[in-house]
C-alpha positions as CSV (number, residue, x, y, z in Angstrom):
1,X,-59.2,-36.4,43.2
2,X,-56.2,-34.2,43.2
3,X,-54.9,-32.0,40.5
4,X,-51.9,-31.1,39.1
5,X,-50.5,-27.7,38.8
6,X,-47.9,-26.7,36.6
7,X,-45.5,-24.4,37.3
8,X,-44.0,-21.9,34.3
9,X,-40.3,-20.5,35.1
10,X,-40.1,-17.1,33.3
11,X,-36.8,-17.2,31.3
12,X,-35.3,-14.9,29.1
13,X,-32.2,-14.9,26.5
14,X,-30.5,-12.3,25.3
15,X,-29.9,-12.8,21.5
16,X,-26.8,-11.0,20.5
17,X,-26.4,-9.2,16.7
18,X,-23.1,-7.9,15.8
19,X,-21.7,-6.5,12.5
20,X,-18.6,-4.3,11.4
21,X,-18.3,-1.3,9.7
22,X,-15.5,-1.2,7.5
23,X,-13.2,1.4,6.8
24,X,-14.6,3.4,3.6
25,X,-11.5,4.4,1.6
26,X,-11.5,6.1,-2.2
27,X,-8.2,6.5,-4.2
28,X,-9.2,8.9,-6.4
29,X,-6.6,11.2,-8.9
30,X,-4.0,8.9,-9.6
31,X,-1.1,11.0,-11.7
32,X,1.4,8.9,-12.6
33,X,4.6,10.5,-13.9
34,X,6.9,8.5,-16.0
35,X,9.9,6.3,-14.5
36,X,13.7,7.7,-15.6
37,X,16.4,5.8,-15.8
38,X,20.0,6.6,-13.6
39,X,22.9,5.7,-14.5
40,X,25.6,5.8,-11.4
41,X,29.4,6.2,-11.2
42,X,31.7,2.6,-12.1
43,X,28.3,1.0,-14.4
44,X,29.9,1.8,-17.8
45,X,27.2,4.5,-18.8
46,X,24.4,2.0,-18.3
47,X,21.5,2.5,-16.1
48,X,21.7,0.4,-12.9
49,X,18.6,2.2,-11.0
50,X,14.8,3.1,-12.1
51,X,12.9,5.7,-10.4
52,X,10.2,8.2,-11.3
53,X,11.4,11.9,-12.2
54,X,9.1,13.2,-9.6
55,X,6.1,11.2,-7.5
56,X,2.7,9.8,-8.2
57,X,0.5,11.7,-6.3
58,X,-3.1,9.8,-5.6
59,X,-6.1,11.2,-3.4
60,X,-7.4,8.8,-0.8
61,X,-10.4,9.7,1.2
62,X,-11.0,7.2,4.5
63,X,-14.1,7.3,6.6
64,X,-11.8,6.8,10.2
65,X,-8.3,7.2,10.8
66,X,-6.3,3.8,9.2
67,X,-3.5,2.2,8.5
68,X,-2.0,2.5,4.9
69,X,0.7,0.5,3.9
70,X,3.2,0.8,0.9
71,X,4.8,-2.3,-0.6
72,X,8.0,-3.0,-2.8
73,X,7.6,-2.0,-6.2
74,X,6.7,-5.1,-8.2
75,X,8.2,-5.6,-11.9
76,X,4.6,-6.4,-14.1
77,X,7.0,-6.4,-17.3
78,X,10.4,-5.5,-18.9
79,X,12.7,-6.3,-20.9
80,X,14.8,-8.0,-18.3
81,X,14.2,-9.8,-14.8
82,X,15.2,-8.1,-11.8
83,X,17.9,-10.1,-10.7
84,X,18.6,-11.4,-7.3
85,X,20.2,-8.4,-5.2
86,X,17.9,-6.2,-6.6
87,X,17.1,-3.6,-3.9
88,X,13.4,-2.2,-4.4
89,X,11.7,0.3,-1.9
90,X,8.7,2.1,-2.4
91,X,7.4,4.7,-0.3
92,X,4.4,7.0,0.0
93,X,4.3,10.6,2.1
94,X,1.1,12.5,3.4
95,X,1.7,15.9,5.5
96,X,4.7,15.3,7.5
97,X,4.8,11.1,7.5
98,X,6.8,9.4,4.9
99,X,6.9,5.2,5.0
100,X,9.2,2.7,2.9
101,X,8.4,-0.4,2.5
102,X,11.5,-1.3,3.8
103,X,11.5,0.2,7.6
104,X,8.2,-1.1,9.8
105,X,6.3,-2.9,6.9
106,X,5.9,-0.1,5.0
107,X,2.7,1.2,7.6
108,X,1.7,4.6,8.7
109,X,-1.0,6.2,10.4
110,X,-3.6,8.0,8.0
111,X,-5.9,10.1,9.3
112,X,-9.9,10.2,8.4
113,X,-10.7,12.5,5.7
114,X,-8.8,13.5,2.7
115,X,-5.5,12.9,2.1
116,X,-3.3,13.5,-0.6
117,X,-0.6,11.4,-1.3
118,X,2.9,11.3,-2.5
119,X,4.0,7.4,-4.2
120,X,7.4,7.0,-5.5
121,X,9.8,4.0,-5.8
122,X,13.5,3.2,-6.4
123,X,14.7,-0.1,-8.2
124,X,18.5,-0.8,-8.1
125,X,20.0,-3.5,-9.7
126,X,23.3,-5.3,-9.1
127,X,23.9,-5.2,-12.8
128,X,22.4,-2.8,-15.6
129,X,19.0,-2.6,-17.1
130,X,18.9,-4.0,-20.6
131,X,17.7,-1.6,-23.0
132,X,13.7,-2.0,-22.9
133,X,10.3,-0.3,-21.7
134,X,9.6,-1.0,-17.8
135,X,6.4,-1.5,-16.0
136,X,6.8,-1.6,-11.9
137,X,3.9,-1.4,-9.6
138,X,3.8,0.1,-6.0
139,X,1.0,-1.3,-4.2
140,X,-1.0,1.4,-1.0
141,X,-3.5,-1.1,1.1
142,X,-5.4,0.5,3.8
143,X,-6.6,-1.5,6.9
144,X,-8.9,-0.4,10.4
């Protein structure tokens, strides 16, 4: 008679879990001020630029330092399309850092905690604004 012995190899695995914590931001106290129309030298007393008499200021809160990034303004309506050639920037400033949405994609460094910021926007057209009520949006998008 003979037996049989089995042998058990202790093995382990380690079982990884992994999750991310995004970055908590709040806009809060958005004041918008109303946009005012410009009207430069050579455009026949018409206005040929839009931009806000003073900024929108809006209060962001943010869990960790982030990125926030400021887009073009965006016509949502108007009496006319903006018509190709239109230059648009908009821009947003916190303590000493101002971005545009035209230099470096519009991105900045925000630091955690509260922050209060400036939005503003200009919109000049190659040719002048027909007579009409405007609506342009400027867009802030934080990121990690």
């Amino acid at each position: 008679m003979f037996t049989v012995q089995h042998t058990t190899l202790a093995q382990s695995v380690d079982v990884p879990f992994s999750g991310n914590v995004p970055v908590q931001a709040t806009f809060t106290e958005i004041i918008s001020p109303p946009l005012e129309p410009v009207i430069v030298d050579g455009a026949d007393g018409l206005p040929t630029q839009f931009e806000p008499q003073s900024p929108a200021t809006v209060t962001v809160e943010t869990s960790t330092n982030a990125t926030i990034t400021v887009s073009a303004p965006v016509l949502v309506s108007g009496a006319s399309e903006d018509p190709p050639g239109t230059i648009k920037i908009g821009y947003v400033r916190f303590s000493s850092t101002t971005a545009s949405s035209d230099v470096g994609g519009g991105n900045a460094s925000l630091p955690a905690g509260t922050n209060d910021l400036e939005v503003s926007m200009l919109v000049e057209r190659p040719t002048a604004f027909l007579a009409g009520d405007y609506t342009y949006t400027v867009t802030l998008t934080i990121t990690p």
